[in-house]
N, C-alpha and C positions, 0 to 999 in steps of 0.2 A: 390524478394525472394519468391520463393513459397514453404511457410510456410503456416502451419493451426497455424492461431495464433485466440484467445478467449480470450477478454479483459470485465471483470467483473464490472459491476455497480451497484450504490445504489444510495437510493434518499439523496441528501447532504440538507443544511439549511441555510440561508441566514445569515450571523454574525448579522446584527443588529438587520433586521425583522424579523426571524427565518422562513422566509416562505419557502416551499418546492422549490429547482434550483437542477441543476445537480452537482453532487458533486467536487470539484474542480480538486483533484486528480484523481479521477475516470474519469473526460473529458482527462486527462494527457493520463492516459491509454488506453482512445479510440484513441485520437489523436498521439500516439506511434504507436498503434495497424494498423490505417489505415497507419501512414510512410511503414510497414513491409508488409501489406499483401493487403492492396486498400481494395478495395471490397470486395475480399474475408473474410475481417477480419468479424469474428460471435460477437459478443456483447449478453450479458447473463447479468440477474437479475434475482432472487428469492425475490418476493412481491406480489405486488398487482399488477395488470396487466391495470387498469384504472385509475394511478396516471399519474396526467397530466405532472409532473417533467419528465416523460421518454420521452418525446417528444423532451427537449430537444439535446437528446443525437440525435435523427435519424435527427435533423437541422446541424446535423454535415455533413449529407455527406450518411448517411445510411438510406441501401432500408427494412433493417426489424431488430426488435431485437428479441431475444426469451427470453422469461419470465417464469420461473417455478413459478405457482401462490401461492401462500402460503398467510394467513392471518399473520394480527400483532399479534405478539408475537409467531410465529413459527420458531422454528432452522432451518436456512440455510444449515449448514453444511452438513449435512448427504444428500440433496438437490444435493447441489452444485457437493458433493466430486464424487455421482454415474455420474452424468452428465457428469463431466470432463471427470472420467475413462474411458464411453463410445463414447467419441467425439472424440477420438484420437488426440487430440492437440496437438503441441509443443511445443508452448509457449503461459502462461497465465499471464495476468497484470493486476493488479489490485493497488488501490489507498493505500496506509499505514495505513488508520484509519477510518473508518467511521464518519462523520458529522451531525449524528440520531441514537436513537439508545442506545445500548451499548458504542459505539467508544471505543472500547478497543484494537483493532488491533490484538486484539489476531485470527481474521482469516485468514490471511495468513499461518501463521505459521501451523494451523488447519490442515487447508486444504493442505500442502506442506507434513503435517505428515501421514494424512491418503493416500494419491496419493504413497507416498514414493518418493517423488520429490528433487530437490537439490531447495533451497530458498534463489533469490538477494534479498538485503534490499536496497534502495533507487537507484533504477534503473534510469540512467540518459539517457541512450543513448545504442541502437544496433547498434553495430558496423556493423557485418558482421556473419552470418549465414551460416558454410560451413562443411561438412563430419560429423554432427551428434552432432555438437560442437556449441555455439554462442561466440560471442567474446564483451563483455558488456563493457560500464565504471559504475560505482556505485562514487555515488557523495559521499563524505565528505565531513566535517567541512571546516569553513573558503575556500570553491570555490575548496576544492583539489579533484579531481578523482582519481579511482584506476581502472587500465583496468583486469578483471575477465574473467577468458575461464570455459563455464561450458556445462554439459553435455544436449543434449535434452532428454525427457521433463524438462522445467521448469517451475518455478512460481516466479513471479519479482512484487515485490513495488515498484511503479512508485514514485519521490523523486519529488518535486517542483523547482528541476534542470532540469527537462525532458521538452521538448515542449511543448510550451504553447498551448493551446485546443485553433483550429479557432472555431468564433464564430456560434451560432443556426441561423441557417436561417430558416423562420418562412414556407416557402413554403416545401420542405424538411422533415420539422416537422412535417406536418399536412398529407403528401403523404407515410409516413414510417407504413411499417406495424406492429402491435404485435404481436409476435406470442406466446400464452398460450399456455402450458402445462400443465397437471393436473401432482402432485408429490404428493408421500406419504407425511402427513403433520405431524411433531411432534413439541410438544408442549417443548418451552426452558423454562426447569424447573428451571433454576439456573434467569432469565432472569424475570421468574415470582416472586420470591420472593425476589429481588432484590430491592435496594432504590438508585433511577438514580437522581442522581445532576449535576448539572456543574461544570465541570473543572475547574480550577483554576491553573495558570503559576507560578511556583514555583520561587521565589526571585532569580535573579540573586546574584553571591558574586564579588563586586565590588574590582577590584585592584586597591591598590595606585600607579600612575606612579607621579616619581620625576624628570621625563627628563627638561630639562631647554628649549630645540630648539624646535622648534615644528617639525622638523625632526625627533628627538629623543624620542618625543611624539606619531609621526605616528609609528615609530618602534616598540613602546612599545606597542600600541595598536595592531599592526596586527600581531606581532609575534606570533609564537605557543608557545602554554606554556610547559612548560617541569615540569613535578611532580621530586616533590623533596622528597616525601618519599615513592617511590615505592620498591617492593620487590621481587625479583625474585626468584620464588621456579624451582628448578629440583632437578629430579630423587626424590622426595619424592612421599609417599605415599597416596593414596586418602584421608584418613582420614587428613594427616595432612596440606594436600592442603583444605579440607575443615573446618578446627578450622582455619588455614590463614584468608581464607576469612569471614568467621563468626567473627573471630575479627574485621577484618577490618569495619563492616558492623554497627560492635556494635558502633566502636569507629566514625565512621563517624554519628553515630545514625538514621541509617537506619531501625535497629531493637533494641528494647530494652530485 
């Protein structure tokens, strides 16, 4: 396909040691990136330009990245968003969350808003790339796909349904070039007064299955669940589509 495709990275963290690796989703992204465009594919960061973690994304396979250099605790976004405009891309990929950091995922959607871009959420797979259009599948729940036709340009979260990133080769890694950029730098003020902790995996709610067979036990287990007290609002109005949901919210205790 020749496509200008621009798949986006950051320095991800090792689960147990926390030491600086390439982020997991974000290798997803390059290794998406290079299926669709080889070589041609561009690889983008906004950091520091002498973390040794960026190496290795170029033991993938890549002859250089470019780096808009920005010290810690500067906003990408406004970085990121002039770049894109001016590189004329078509498709950009990037990882769902970051693994440092904030990890809030709230950049995609950022950067989808300022571009004025249409934005897949868990991009598994390009299909096919033809007349200005791509033709996606977006992973779901429990293994299901849905196949999405959306317009170029886009911006797509690469899902841990997507191909698995070959691995860093160590010679590759040390041969790639960096390419820094000086960028206006602004300071992330929400970013600075902020209090960063750890995550924490919120309790699953366990179903009781009473099947006797263990057929009837696999059944219960993989089925979809179907809600039993949903509500379907039409033709009402904003307002009272939003006290709906504000109820809902309350009685779930989402919000008090």
């Amino acid at each position: 396909m020749n496509t200008n495709v621009i798949s986006l990275v950051s320095i991800g963290a090792h689960p147990t040691s926390g030491r600086p690796r390439r982020a997991e989703q974000d290798a997803r992204a390059v290794e998406l990136g290079l299926q669709l465009a080889g070589d041609n594919l561009q690889v983008l960061h906004a950091g520091d330009v002498a973390e040794p973690a960026l190496r290795a994304y170029l033991g993938m396979g890549l002859t250089q990245m470019h780096v808009l250099e920005q010290p810690a605790g500067a906003d990408a976004l406004p970085a990121l968003t002039a770049y894109l405009r001016e590189a004329g891309a078509q498709v950009v990929l990037t990882g769902s969350q970051a693994e440092t950091g904030e990890g809030s995922g709230m950049l995609p959607f950022l950067l989808a808003e300022g571009l004025g871009w249409p934005l897949v959420v868990g991009l598994a797979q390009v299909e096919s790339i033809n007349d200005g259009s791509a033709l996606v599948l977006q992973a779901l729940p429990r293994g299901q796909r849905r196949r999405l036709k959306v317009k170029l340009p886009f911006l797509a979260t690469v899902d841990n349904a997507a191909p698995k990133p070959r691995q860093s080769a160590y010679g590759p890694a040390r041969r790639g070039v960096l390419n820094a950029e000086d960028v206006e730098v602004l300071d992330d003020e929400l970013l600075a007064v902020a209090t960063l902790q750890p995550a924490k995996p919120r309790p699953k709610r366990l179903k009781v299955i009473k099947a006797k067979s263990g057929a009837d036990r696999m059944k219960a287990a993989t089925a979809k669940a179907s809600g039993g007290g949903g509500q379907v609002l039409k033709g009402v109005t904003a307002q009272a589509g939003a006290e709906a949901i504000l109820k809902l919210l309350i009685e779930e205790g989402v919000v008090r």
